[in-house]
Biopython code that builds the backbone (N, CA, C, O; Angstrom):
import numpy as np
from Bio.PDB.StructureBuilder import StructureBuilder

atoms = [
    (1, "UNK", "N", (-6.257, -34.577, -10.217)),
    (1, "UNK", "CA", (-6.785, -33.837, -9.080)),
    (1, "UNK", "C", (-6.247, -32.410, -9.135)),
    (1, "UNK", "O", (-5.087, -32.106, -9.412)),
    (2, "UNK", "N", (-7.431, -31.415, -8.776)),
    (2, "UNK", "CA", (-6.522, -29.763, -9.206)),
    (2, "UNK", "C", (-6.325, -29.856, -7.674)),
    (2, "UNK", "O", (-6.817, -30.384, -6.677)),
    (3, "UNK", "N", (-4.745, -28.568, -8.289)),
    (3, "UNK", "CA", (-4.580, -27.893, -7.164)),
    (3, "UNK", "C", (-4.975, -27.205, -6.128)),
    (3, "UNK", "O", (-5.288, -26.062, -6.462)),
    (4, "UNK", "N", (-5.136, -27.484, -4.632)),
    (4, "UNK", "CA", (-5.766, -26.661, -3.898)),
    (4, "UNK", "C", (-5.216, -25.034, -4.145)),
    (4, "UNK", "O", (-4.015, -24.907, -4.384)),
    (5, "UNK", "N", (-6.020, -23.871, -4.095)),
    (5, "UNK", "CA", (-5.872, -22.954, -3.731)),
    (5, "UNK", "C", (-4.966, -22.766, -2.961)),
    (5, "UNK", "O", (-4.604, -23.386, -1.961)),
    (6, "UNK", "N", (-4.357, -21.311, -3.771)),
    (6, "UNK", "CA", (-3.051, -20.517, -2.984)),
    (6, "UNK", "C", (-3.916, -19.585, -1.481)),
    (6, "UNK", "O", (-5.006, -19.069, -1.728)),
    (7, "UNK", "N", (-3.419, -19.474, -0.242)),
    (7, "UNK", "CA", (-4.101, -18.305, 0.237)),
    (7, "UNK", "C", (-3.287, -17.360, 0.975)),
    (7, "UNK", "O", (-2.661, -17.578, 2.012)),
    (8, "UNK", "N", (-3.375, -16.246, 0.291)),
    (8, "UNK", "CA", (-2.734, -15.336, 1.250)),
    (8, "UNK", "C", (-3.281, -14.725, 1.959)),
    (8, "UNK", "O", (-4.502, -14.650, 1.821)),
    (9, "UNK", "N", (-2.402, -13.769, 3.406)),
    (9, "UNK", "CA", (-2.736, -13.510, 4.319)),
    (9, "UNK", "C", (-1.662, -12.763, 5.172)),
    (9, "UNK", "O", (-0.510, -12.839, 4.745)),
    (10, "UNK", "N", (-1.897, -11.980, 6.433)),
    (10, "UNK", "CA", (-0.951, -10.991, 6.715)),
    (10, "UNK", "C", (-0.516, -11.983, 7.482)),
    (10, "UNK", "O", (-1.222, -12.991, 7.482)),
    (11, "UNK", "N", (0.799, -11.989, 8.379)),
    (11, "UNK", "CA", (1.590, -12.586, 9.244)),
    (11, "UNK", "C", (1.010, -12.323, 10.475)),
    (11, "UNK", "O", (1.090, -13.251, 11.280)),
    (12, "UNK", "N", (0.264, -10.983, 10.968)),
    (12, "UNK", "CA", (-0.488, -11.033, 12.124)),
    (12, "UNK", "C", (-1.709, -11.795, 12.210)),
    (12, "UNK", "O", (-2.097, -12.341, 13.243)),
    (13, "UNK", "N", (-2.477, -11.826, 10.778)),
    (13, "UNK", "CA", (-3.582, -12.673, 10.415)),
    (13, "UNK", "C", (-3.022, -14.278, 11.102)),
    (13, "UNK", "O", (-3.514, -15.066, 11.910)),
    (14, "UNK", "N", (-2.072, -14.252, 10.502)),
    (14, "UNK", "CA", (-1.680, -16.485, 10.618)),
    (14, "UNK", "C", (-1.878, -16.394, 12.107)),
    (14, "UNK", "O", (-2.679, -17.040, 12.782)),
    (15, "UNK", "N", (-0.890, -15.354, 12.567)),
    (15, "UNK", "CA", (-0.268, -15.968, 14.045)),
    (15, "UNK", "C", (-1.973, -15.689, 14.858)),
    (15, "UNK", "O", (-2.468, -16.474, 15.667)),
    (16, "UNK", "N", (-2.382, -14.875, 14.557)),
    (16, "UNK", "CA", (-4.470, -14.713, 15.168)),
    (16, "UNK", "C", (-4.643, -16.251, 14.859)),
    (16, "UNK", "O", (-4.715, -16.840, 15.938)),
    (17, "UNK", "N", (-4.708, -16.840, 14.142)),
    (17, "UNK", "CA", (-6.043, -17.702, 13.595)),
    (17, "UNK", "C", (-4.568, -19.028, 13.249)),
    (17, "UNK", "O", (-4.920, -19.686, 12.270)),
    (18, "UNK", "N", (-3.660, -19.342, 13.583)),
    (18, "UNK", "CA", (-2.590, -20.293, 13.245)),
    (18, "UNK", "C", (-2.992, -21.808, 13.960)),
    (18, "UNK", "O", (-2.326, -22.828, 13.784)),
    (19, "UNK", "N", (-3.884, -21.746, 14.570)),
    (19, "UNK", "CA", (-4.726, -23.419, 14.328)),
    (19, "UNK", "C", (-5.399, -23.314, 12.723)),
    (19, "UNK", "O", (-4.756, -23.635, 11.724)),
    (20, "UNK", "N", (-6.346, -22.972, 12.703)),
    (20, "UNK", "CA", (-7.192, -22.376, 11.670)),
    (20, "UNK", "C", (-6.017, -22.514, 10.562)),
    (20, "UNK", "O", (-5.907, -23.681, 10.184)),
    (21, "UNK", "N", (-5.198, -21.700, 10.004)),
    (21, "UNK", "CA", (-4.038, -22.287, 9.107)),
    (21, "UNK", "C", (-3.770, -22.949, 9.078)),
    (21, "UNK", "O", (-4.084, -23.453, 8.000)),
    (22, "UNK", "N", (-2.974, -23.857, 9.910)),
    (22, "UNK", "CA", (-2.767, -25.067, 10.628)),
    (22, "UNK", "C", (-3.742, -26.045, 9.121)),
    (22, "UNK", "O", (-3.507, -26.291, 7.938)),
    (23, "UNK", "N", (-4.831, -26.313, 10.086)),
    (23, "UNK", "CA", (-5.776, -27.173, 9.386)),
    (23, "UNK", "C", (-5.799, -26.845, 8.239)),
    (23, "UNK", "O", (-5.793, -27.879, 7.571)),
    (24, "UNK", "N", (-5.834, -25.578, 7.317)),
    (24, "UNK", "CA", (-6.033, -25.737, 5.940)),
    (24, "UNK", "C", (-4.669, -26.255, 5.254)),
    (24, "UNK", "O", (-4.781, -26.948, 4.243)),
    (25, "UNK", "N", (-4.036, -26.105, 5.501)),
    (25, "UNK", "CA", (-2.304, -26.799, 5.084)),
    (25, "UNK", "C", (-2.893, -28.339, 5.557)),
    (25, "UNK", "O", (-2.949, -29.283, 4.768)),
    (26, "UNK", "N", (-3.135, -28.382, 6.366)),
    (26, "UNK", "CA", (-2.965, -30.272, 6.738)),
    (26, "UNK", "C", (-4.132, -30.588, 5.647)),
    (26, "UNK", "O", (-3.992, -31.226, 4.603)),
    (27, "UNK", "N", (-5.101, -30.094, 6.056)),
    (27, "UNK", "CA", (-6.391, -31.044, 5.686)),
    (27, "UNK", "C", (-6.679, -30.926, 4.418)),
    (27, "UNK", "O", (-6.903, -31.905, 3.706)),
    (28, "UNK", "N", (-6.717, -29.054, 3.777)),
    (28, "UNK", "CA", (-7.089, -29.167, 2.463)),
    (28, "UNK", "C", (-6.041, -29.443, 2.030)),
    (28, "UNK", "O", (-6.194, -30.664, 2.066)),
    (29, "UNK", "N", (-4.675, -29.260, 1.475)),
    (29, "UNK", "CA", (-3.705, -28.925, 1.452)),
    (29, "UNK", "C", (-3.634, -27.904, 0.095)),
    (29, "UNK", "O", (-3.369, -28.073, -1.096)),
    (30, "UNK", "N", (-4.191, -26.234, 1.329)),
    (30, "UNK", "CA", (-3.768, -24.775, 0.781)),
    (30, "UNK", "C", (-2.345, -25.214, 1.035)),
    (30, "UNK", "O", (-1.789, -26.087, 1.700)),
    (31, "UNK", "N", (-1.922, -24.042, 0.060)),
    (31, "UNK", "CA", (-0.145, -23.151, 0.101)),
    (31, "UNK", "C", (-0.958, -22.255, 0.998)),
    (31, "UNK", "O", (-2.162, -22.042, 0.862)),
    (32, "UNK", "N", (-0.058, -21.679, 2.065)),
    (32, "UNK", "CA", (-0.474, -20.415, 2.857)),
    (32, "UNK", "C", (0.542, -19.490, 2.367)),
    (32, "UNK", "O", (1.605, -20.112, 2.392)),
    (33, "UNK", "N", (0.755, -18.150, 1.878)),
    (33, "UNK", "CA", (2.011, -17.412, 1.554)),
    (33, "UNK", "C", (1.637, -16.354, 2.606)),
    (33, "UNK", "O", (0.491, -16.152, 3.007)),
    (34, "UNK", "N", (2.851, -15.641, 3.042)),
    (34, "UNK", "CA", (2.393, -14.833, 4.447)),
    (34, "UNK", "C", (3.170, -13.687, 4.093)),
    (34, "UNK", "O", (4.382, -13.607, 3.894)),
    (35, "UNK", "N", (1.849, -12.392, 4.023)),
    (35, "UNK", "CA", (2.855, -11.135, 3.612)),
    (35, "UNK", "C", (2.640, -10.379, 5.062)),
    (35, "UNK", "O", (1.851, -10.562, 5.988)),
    (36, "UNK", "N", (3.884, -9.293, 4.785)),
    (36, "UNK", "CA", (3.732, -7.988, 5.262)),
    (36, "UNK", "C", (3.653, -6.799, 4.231)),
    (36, "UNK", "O", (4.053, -6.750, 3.068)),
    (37, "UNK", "N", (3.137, -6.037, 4.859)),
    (37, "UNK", "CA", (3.053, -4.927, 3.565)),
    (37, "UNK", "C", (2.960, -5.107, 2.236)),
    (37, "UNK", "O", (3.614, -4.481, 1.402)),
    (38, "UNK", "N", (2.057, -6.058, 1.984)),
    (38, "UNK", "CA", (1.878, -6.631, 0.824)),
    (38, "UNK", "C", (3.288, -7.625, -0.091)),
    (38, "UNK", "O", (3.244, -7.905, -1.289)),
    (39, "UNK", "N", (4.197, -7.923, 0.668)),
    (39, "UNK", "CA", (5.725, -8.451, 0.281)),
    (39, "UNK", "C", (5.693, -9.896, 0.823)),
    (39, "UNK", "O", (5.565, -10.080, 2.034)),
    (40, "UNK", "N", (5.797, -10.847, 0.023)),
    (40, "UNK", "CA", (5.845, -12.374, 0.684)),
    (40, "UNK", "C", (6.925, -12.371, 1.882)),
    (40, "UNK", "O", (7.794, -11.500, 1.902)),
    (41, "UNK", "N", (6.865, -13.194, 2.708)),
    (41, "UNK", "CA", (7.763, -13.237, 3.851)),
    (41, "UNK", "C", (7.938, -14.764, 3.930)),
    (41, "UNK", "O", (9.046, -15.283, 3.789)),
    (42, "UNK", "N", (6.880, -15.430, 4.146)),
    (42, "UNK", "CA", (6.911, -16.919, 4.086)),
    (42, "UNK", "C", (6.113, -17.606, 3.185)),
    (42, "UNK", "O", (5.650, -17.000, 2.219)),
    (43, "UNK", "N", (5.818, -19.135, 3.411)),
    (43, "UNK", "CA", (5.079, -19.945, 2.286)),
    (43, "UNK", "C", (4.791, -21.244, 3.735)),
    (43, "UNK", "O", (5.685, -21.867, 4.308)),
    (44, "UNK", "N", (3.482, -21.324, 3.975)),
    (44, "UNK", "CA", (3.323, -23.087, 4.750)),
    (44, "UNK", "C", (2.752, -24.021, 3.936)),
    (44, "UNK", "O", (1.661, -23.764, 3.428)),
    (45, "UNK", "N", (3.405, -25.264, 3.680)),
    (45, "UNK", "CA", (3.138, -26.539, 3.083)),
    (45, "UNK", "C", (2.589, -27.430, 3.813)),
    (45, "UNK", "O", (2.765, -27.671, 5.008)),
    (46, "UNK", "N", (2.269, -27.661, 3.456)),
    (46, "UNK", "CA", (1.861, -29.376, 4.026)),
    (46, "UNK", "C", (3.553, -30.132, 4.199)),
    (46, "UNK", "O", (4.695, -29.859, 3.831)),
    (47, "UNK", "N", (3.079, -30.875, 4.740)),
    (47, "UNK", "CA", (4.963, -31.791, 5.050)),
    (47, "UNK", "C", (4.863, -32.662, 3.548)),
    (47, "UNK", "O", (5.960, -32.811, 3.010)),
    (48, "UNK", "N", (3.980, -33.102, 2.998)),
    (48, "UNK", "CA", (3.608, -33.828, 1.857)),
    (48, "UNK", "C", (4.560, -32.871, 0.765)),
    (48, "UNK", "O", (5.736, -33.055, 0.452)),
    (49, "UNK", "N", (3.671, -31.849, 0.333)),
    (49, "UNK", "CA", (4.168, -30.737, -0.277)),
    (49, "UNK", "C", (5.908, -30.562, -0.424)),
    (49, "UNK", "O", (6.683, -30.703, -1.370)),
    (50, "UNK", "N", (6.084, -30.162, 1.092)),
    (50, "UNK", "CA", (7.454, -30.022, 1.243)),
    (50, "UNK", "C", (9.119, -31.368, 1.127)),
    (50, "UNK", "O", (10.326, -31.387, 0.882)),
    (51, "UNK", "N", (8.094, -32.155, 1.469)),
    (51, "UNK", "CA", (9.228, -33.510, 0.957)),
    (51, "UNK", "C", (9.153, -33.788, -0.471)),
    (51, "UNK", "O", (10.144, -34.331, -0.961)),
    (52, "UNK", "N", (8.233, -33.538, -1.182)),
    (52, "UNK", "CA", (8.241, -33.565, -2.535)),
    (52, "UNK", "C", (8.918, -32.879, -3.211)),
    (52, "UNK", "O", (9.449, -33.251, -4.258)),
    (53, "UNK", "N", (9.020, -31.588, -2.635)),
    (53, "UNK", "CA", (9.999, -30.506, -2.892)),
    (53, "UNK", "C", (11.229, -30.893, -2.742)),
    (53, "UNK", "O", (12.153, -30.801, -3.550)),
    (54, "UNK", "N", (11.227, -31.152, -2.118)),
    (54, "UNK", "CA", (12.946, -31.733, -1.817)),
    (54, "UNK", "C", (13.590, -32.866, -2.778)),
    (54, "UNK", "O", (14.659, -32.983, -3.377)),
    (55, "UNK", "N", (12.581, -33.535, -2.652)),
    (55, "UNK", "CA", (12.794, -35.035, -3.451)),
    (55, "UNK", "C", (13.232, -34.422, -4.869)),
    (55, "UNK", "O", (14.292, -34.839, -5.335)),
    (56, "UNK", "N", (12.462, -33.410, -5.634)),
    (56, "UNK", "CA", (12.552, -33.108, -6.593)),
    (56, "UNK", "C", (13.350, -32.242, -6.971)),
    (56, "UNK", "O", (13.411, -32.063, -8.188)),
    (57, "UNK", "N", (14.334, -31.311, -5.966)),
    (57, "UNK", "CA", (15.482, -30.616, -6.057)),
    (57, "UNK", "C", (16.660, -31.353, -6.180)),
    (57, "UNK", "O", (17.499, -31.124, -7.051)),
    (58, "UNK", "N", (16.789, -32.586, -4.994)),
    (58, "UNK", "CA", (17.681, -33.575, -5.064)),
    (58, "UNK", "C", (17.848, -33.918, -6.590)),
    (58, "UNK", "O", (18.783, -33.518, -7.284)),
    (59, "UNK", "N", (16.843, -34.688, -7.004)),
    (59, "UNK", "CA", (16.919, -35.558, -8.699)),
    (59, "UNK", "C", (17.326, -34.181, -9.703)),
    (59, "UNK", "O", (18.161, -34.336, -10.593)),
    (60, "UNK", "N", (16.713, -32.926, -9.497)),
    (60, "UNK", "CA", (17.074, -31.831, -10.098)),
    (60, "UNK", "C", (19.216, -31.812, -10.036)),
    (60, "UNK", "O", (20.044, -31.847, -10.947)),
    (61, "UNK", "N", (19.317, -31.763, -9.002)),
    (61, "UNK", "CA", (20.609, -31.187, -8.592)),
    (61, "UNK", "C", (21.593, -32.460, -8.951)),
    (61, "UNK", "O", (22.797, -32.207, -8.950)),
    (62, "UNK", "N", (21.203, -33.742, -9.242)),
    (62, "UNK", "CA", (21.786, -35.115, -9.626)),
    (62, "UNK", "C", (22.104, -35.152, -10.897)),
    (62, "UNK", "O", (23.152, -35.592, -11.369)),
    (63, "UNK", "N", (21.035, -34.604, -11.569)),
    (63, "UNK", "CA", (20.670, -34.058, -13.188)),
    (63, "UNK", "C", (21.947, -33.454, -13.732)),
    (63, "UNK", "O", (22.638, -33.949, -14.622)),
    (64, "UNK", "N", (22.165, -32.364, -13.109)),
    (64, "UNK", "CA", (22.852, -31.404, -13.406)),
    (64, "UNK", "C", (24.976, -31.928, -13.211)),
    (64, "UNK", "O", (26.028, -31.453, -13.639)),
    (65, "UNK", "N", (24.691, -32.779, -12.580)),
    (65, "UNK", "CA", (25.915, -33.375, -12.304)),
    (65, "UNK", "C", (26.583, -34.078, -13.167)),
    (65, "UNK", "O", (27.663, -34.578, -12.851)),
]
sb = StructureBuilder()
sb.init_structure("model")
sb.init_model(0)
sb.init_chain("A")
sb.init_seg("    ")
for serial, (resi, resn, name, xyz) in enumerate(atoms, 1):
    if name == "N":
        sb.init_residue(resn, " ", resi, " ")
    sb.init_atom(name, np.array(xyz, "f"), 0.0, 1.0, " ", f" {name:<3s}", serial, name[0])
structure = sb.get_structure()
């Protein structure tokens, strides 16, 4: 299965339309990355996304031990 699409967008954009974000993180599951002045500031995951992340830093950081 490919990856959903990255989408960026300004931080005043999210917080306008942050149902609307909202749903594309849940439902499609976009990455949202959130700039200012063209400079990343944040990243929204899905909770899916983000526990996976974790899961996989943990076994990363076990690795290394």
């Amino acid at each position: 299965m490919p990856e959903p699409a990255e989408l960026r967008m300004g931080v005043s954009d999210a917080r306008a339309n942050l149902t609307e974000v909202i749903a594309k993180v849940r439902l499609l599951g976009q990455r949202v990355v959130l700039t200012r002045r063209e400079k990343e500031q944040a990243v929204i995951v899905s909770p899916d996304f983000y526990r996976q992340a974790l899961d996989d830093r943990a076994r990363l950081e076990s690795l290394e031990k």
